[in-house]
Structures are given as structure tokens and as C-alpha cells.
N, C-alpha and C positions, 0 to 999 in steps of 0.2 A: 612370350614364345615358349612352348612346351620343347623340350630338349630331350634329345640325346634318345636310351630304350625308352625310357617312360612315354616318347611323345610317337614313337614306333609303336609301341602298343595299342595307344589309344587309338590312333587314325586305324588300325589294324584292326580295333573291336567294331569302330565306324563301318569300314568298308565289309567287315563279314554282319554288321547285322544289315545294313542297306543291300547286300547280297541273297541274304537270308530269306530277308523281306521283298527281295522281288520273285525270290521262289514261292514266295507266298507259306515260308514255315514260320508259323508263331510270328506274325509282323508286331505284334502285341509287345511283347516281351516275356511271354510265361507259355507255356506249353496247351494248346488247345486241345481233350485229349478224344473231339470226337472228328477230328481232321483226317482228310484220306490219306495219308504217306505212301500210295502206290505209286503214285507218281516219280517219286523224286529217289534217288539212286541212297545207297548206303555212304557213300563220305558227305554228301549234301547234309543226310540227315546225322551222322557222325559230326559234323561241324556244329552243327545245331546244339548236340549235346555237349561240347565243349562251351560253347559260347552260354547256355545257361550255368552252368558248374564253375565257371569264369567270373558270374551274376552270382554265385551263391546260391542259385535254384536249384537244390539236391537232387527236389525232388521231379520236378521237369526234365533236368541231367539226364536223369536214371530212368523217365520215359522214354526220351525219348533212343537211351540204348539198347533198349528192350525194343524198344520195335526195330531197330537192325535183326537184331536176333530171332524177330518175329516173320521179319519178312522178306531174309536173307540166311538164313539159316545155314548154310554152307561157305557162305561168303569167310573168307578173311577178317574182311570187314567186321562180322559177327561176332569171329573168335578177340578182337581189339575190345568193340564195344561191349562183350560181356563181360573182360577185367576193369573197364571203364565206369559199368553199374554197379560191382561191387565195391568201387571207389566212391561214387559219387553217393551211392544210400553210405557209406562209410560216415563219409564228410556230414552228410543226415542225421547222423547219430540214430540211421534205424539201421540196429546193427543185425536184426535176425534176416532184413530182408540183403544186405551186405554178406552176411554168411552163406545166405544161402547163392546167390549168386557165384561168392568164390568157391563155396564146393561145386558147385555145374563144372566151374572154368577146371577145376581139376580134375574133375570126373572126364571131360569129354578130350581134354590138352594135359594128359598128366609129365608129355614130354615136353611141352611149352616151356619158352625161356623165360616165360613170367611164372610158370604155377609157382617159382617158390614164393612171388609176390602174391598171389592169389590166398595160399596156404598163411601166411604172412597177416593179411586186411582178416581172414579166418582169426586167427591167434589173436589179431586185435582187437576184433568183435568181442569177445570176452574181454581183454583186457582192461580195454578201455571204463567197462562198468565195475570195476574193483576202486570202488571210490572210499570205503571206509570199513573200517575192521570190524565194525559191528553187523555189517549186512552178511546173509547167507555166503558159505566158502563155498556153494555149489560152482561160481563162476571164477573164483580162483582157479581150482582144479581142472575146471574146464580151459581155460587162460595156462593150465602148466601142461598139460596133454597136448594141446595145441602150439604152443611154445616147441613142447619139444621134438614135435616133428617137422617141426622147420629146421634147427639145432641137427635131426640126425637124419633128415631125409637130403638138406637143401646146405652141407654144411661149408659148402665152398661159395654160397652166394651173397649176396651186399646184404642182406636182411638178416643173418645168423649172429653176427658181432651183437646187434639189437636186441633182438631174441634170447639170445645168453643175457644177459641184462636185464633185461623182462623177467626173463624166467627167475631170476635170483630174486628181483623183488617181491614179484608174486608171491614166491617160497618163504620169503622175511614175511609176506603179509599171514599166509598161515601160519606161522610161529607167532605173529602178533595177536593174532585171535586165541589163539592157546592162551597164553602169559594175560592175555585179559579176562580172560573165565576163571584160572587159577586165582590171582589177585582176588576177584570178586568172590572166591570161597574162602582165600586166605584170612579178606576181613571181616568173616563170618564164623572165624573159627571152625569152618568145615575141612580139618585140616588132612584130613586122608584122600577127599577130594581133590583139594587145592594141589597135593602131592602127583597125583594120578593127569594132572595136567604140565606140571612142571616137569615131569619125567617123559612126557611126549617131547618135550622141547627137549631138553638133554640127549636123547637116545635119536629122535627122529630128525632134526631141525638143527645138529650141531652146528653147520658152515652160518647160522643165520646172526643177526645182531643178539640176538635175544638171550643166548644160552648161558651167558654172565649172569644177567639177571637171574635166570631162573634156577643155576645151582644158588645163588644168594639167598631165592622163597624157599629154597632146599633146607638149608640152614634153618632159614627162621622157623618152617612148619616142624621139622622133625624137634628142634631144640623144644619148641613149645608141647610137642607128645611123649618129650623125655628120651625118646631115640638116639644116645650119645653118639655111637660109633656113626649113622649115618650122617648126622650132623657137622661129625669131622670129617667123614671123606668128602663130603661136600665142598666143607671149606679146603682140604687139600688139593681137591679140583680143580678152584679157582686161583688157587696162589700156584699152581705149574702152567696154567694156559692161561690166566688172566688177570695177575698180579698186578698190574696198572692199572686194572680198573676201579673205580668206583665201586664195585659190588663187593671187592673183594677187599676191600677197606670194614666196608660194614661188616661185609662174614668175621673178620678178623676183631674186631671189636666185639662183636655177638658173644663169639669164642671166648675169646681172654679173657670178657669180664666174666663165664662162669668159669675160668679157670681151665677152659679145656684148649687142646690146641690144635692146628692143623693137619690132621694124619691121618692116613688111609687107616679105617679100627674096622675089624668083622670082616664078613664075608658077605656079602650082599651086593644089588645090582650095582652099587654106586665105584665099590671094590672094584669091581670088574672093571668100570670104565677107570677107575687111575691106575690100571695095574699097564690099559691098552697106552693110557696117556702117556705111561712111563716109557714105555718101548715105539713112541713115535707112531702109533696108528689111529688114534684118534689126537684133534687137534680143534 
């Protein structure tokens, strides 16, 4: 015996596709897409598209809510199933045709109680393809734009909590591409380069994981071009904001065995930031 929701659901898929199917939509199982749909009303063919996105057919789903929108265009109905298409190409992983659906839904419902979900499946169209630190940070950026106007458009709605959280990984993910380019000049001995990337992380990227590490490449590259004083502020850096870490073990070690030691030396950019360190506004 099937029990309980589980066995509610299934007689429930039963009876909406034998219902389906004597409307004559898709008795098949898959979306036919050169079938007339004048016939049959917007929730008949709204159910329809639920019932494949239920199957994992994205792309049928998302047929078949475009044709409410096609041939209902004023309907209600239409304004459901076009946050529905932008879900269902979502679930598709075809995120530009998801995108663009959710911008329609904003553009035409910007007072809708869903655009901030709309804007939301938007920001996660990008998101979702930030899969590795080595690929283009075009769609980062694009993923932190989008992120944040969810954050400041939508900031009282279920979706912003997320969004702030998105947003901050995203943000970790461009300081992780930085600190990886750096590195890669570091063990090349290109060390003005490697500097020129770890000071992006320092100045730009501070709230991120990263910036331990990168005043530590701070360290190593200036020690290795003989740049004392940057060298120490460097390491003074890390032992006021991040003395437990790891990085600041190494800096400390680097340090003492040439004899030098922790301290803000000169006047330079690194100066500035421990002078802010000191007075609590960088952190």
C-alpha cells in the first residue's frame, strides 16, 4: 500500500495526467509543439506545464507557459505562467532563456509580489555558472549587480537573507581569482606584478577570506625586492587583524629570521592602511 502524502501525490499525478490526456494535451508525455492550444483554456494548459516540470521536462514546462503568455496575454494566468517559465528554463540550466523571461516578468509586473523572485532566478542565472575560479569573472560581476538589487530593491523579502550570502561568495570568488594570478607571478619571480594583484585584494576585497593570505604574498614579494619598510608593515598588518592565522605565523617567521620585525616602517600605501587599522576603520 502507498501511504500517507507520498501516495496522495501519485494518484494525484495519475488523475491530472488521465485528465490531461483526455483534454487531448500531450497524452504522450512530452510536449507536441505543433498542437493547436486554442482550444483549451489557460489553467488546463497551466496544469499541463506543471505536470511536465513535476516530470523534469524543463523544457516542455516552459512550452508549454509561453503559450499562456502567447495566447492569453492579459490573463492572470499569463502573469503566473511567465514566473513559471523563468523557473522552469531555471531548472533547464538554460539560464539566458530563464533570464530573460524574468526580466519580461519585471519589466511588465514591477509591483508583483513575486518580481523580487523574478529578479532573484535573474541573479541566479549568473550565479549558478560561477563554477570555478579560473573561468571569465564577466559573470561574477554580473551575479554581484544582480545580487544586489535584490539586497537593495527587495530588502524586506524571503530572497535577500540568500542574496546577501550569494553576494558575499561571489565577492570571495573575485578575490580568489586575484590571489590566483598573483601566486602565478609570485612563482615566476614577477614580483611587481604579483604585488599589483595582492594589493587589489588588500585595498578592494578586505571583508573577503583572502586578505590574510595576500598581505603574507605581501611579505614574501617585497622581502624578496629588498623593500624593508613595506615588508614590515605588511607583517604589522597581519599580527593587529589576523594574528591567529596561519599566514601570520609565516609573515612572522619570514621576518625574524632576517632579523626585521613587525612594524608599521615609511610612508607608503601599506602605512596608511595600519594607521586606519589602528583607529578601528579598516578591519
Amino acid at each position: 500500500m502507498i501511504g500517507g502524502k507520498v501516495g496522495a501525490r501519485v494518484v494525484g499525478a495519475l488523475l491530472l495526467t488521465a485528465f490531461l490526456a483526455s483534454c487531448g494535451i500531450g497524452g504522450r508525455g512530452a510536449a507536441d509543439r505543433s498542437q493547436d492550444l486554442d482550444g483549451f483554456g489557460p489553467e488546463q494548459i497551466f496544469e499541463r506545464g506543471e505536470f511536465e516540470l513535476a516530470q523534469s521536462r524543463t523544457e516542455d514546462a516552459a512550452w508549454y507557459f509561453s503559450e499562456i503568455e502567447r495566447l492569453y496575454p492579459y490573463s492572470n494566468w499569463a502573469k503566473r505562467a511567465l514566473i513559471m517559465q523563468a523557473f522552469a528554463y531555471h531548472s533547464g540550466k538554460d539560464y539566458p532563456e530563464s533570464r530573460a523571461a524574468a526580466q519580461r516578468y519585471i519589466d511588465f509586473y514591477p509591483a508583483d509580489e513575486d518580481a523580487a523572485y523574478a529578479q532573484y532566478l535573474l541573479a541566479l542565472s549568473y550565479y549558478d555558472q560561477i563554477d570555478e575560479v579560473g573561468r571569465d569573472q564577466g559573470l561574477t560581476f554580473q551575479a554581484l549587480q544582480a545580487l544586489r538589487t535584490v539586497i537593495e530593491v527587495y530588502p524586506d523579502s524571503e530572497y535577500a537573507t540568500s542574496a546577501i550570502l550569494k553576494f558575499d561568495l561571489a565577492f570571495d570568488h573575485l578575490a580568489a581569482k586575484e590571489m590566483e594570478i598573483g601566486r602565478y607571478y609570485l612563482r615566476r619571480d614577477h614580483y611587481t606584478a604579483a604585488i599589483n594583484r595582492f594589493r587589489v585584494v588588500v585595498e578592494d576585497f578586505q571583508t573577503t577570506t583572502h586578505t590574510a593570505e595576500a598581505l603574507h604574498r605581501l611579505v614574501e614579494a617585497y622581502l624578496s625586492l629588498g623593500l624593508i619598510n613595506e615588508a614590515q608593515t605588511a607583517g604589522a598588518i597581519l599580527g593587529y587583524n589576523y594574528r591567529s592565522s596561519e599566514w601570520y605565523e609565516s609573515s612572522y617567521t619570514l621576518l625574524t629570521a632576517a632579523g626585521l620585525k613587525l612594524k608599521d616602517r615609511g610612508n607608503n600605501w601599506l602605512s596608511q592602511i595600519y594607521r586606519q587599522s589602528i583607529k578601528g576603520e579598516w578591519l
